[in-house]
N, C-alpha and C positions, 0 to 999 in steps of 0.2 A: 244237204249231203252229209252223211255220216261216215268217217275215217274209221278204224279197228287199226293201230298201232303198236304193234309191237314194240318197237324199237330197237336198239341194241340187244337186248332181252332175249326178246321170243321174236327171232326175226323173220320165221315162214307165219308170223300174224300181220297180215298187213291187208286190207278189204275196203272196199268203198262202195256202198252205198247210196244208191240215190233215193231218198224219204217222201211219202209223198206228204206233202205241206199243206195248211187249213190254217185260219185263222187264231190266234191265242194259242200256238203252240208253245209248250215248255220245254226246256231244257230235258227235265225229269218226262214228260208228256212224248219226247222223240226217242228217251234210252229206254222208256215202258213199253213202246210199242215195235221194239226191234227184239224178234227172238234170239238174238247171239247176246245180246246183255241182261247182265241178270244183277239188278241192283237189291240194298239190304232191304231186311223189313218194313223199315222206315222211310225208304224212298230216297235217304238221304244220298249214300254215294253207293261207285259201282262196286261188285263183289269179284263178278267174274264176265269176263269176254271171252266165245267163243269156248268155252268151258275152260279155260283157263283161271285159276286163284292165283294173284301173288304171292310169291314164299316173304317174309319176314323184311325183308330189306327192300321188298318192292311196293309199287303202288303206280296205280290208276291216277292220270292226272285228265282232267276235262281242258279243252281249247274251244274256243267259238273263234272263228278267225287269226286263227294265230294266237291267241291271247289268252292265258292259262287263266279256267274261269275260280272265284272266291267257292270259300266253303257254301254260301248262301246262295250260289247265282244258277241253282236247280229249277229255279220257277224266272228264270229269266226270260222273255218271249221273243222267239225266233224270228227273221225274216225269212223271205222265201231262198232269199241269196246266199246265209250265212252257212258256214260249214263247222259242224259240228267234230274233235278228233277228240277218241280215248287216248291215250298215247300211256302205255306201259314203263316207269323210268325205275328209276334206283332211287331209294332214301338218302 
């Protein structure tokens, strides 16, 4: 499952998702194959949700379960169960 959170922010972004699941799914491999996100060149992080950019003081943070995922944890591999949230916050 995949969240779109706005948060306090942007709070008519709020969407959910249900993905369909395959083996050695990535982190990076579930936000590449959803058209409301559109991450950088690099693959590294998100750019923009839903065509939204964060202005200056904001940013995209990733959760897998509740749990705000590291800089590195894009190629981390999914179960069928886990829930994926962007969640939009303040710097």
């Amino acid at each position: 499952m995949l969240t779109l959170n706005g948060g306090s922010v942007e709070v008519d972004l709020h969407q959910t998702y249900i993905m369909l699941f395959k083996e050695d799914l990535t982190v990076r491999d579930l936000l590449k194959s959803c058209s409301k996100v559109h991450l950088a060149d690099d693959n590294k992080k998100v750019l923009s949700v839903n065509d939204y950019t964060p202005l200056s003081n904001e940013e995209w943070k990733l959760k897998v379960n509740g749990k705000q995922l590291l800089d590195d944890g894009m190629d981390m591999k999914l179960r069928a169960q886990d829930e994926l949230e962007i969640l939009l916050t303040l710097r």
